[in-house]
N, C-alpha and C positions, 0 to 999 in steps of 0.2 A: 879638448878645447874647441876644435871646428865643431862640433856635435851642439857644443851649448854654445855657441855665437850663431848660428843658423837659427836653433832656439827661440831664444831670443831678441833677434829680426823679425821672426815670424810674428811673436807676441805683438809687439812693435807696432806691424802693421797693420795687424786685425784690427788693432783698438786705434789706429786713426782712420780705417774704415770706419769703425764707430762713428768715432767724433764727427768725420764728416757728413753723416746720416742722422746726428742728435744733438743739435747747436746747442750749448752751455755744457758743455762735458769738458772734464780737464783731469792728464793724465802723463803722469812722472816716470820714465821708466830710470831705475838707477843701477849702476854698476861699478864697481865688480860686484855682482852678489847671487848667492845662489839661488835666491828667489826675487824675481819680478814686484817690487811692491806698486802700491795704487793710492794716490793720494788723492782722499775724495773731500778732502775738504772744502772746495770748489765746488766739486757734482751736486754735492746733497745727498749721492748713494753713502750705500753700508759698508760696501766692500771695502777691505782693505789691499788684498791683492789683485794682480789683472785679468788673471782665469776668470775669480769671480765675478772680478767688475764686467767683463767680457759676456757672460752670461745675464747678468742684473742691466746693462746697457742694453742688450738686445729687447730683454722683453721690455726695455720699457720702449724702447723707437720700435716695434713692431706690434705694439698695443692699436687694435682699433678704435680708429677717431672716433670722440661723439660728434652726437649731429650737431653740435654749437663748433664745435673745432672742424670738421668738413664745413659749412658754410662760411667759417671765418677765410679759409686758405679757399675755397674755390670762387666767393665773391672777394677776395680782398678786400677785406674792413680794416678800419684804424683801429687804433686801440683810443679809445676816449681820455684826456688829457687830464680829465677833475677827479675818475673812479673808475674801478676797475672792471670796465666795460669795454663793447663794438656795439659800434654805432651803425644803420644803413643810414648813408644821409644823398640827399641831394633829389633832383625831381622826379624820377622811376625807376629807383634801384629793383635789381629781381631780387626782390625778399616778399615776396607772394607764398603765403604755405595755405596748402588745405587743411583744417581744422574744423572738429565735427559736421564732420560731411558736408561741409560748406567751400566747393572749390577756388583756390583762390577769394575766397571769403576773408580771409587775415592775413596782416602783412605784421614782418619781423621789426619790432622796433632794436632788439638791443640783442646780441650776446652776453651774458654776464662771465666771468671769471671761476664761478662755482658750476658751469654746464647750464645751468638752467636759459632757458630764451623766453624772452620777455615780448609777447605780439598783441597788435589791436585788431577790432571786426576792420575792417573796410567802411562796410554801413554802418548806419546808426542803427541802435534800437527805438529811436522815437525821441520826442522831443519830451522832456519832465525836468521837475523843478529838485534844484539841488538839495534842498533840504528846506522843510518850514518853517524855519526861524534861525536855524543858526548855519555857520560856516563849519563847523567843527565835523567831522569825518569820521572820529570817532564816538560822537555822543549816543547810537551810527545814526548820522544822518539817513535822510527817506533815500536817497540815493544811493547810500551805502547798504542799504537793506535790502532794497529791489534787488541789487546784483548777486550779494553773494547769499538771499533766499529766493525770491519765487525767478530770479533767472537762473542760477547756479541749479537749483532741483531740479528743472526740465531739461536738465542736461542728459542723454545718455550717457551710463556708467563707465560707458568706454571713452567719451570724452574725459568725463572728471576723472579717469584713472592717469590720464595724461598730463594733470594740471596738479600743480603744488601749492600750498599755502606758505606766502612769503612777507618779510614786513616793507610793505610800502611807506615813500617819505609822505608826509602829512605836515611837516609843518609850516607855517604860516609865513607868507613871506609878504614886501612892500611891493606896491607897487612902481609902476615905470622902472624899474632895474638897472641899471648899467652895469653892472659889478657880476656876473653870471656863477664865479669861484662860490663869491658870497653866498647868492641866490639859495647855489646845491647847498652849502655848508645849510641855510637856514630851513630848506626843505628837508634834509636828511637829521633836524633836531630832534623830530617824534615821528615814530614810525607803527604802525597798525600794523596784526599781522592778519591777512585774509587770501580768501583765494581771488577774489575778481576785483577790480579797482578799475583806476584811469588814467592818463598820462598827467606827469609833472607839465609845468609851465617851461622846464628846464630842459623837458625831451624834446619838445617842442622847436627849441630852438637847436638844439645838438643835431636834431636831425638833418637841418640846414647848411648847406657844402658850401654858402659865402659867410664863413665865419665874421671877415672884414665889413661887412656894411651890415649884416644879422646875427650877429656871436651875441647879444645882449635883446633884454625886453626892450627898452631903448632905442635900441638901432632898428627892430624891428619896426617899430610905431614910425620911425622916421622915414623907411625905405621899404615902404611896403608893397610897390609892385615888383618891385626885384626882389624882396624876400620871399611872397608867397609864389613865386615860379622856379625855386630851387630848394624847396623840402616836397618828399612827394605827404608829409600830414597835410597837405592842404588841400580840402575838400568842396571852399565854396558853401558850407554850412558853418553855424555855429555850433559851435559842441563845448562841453564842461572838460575843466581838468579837475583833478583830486586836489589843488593847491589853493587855500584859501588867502584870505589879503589880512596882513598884519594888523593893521589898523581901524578894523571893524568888525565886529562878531558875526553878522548875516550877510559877507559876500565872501564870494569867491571867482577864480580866473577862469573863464573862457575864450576861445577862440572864435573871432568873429571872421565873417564869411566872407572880410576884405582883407583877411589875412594874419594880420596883429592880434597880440594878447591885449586883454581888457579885461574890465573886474565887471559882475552884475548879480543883484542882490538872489540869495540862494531862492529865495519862496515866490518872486517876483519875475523872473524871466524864464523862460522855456526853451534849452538847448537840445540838441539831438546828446543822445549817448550812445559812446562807440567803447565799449569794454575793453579791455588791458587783463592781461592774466600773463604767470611762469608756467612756458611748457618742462615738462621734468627732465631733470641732467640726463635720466634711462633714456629716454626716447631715440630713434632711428633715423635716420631720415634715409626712408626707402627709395626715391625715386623726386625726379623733379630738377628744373635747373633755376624754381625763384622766377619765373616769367608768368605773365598772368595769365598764359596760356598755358604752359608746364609748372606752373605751382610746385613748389616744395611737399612731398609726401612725406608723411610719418606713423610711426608702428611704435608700440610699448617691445 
């Protein structure tokens, strides 16, 4: 009887080492019985006993982090409140990565939920016109075409080996916004799937850390020298988003160079473009702490 109460301590207390190395784990020990069971209805594991579960907990809290979950825990990001994303927000967060050989060249907009990280150039590519007659993104516009052929081709293979084809929102939203839930729900209506794109109207403002006077299009236009000094998207250039305006076939949203969103016609104004792409759930991040002088390094 002492031989199997010692036992059974023992069991005991491995498995709230566990637990306390692998937050949402949950674990029953019951007695009298001559075996230890494991109730993982809670976990999500397999196991039904606690040896196993003991083993099947281990490897999963001793699995190496990807690079979207190390940058989540060592910049501490929030978890975004609309979708199941991290957000960098605020005026110069370290989310500086190098990306095809361009140091510090691209900053991190988003962690996603599925591993993949979602980053823009820094610079522009030049200033061109959204498309020549229409708003629509997928008809593909001349802007859509630039990027994911004659930019995307001159990519080195080791760049594009790094980069995934995913489906960006495209749909059509109103403009002046107040309602920002709305805005996502109406940008996330149709989605394209390609490799290079551009930011939503809705990144734009999530990136921004005074939610209370710039959580909306709205608040933006209203309080725009306090908004444009607390997202670091803000460049002091105009540049395109992927997000066209509800209410007419040939505009779409850019960001103008005093900070606020505004609409202007696709064939007719010439913004800078700064490309948007997913780097891949595989990737590493070698080295770097996100500072634009130690940039975020990454490896396949």
């Amino acid at each position: 009887m002492k031989k199997n109460y010692l036992k059974t301590n023992l069991i005991s207390f491995i498995v709230g080492v566990v637990v306390l190395s692998c937050i949402g784990v949950y674990a029953v020990v019951n007695f009298p019985s001559n075996e230890v069971t494991y109730n993982n209805k809670e976990s999500g594991l397999k196991s039904t006993n606690v040896k196993d579960a003991i083993d099947e907990l281990y490897t999963e809290c001793t699995k190496e982090p990807t690079a979207g979950e190390t940058i989540i825990e060592n910049a501490g990001l929030e978890k975004d409140p609309y979708e199941c994303r991290y957000f960098f927000t605020g005026a110069d967060p370290n989310n500086y990565i190098t990306f095809n050989d361009e140091k510090a060249g691209w900053r991190i907009i988003s962690v996603e939920c599925d591993g993949t990280i979602k980053i823009m150039r820094t610079a522009g590519l030049g200033n061109q016109a959204w498309d020549s007659s229409s708003n629509n993104w997928a008809r593909p516009s001349t802007l859509n075409t630039y990027l994911n052929n004659t930019y995307y081709n001159v990519l080195a293979s080791t760049t594009k080996s790094q980069i995934v084809a995913k489906d960006w929102s495209i749909g059509a939203i109103v403009n002046d916004n107040n309602d920002l839930a709305q805005q996502i729900n109406d940008e996330n209506s149709i989605f394209w799937k390609e490799y290079i794109g551009l930011i939503t109207t809705s990144e734009y403002i999530r990136t921004n850390s005074n939610i209370k006077l710039c959580g909306t299009q709205s608040l933006l236009s209203s309080n725009t020298t306090t908004c444009r000094d607390t997202t670091w998207m803000f460049n002091k250039d105009d540049f395109w988003t992927i997000s066209a305006q509800s209410d007419t076939n040939n505009e779409t949203f850019h960001i103008i160079s005093f900070g606020y969103i505004t609409t202007a016609s696709t064939n007719v104004k010439f913004n800078d473009v700064r490309p948007a792409l997913y780097l891949s759930s595989e990737i590493k991040i070698t080295g770097g702490t996100g500072t634009s002088q130690d940039p975020y390094q990454i490896s396949l």
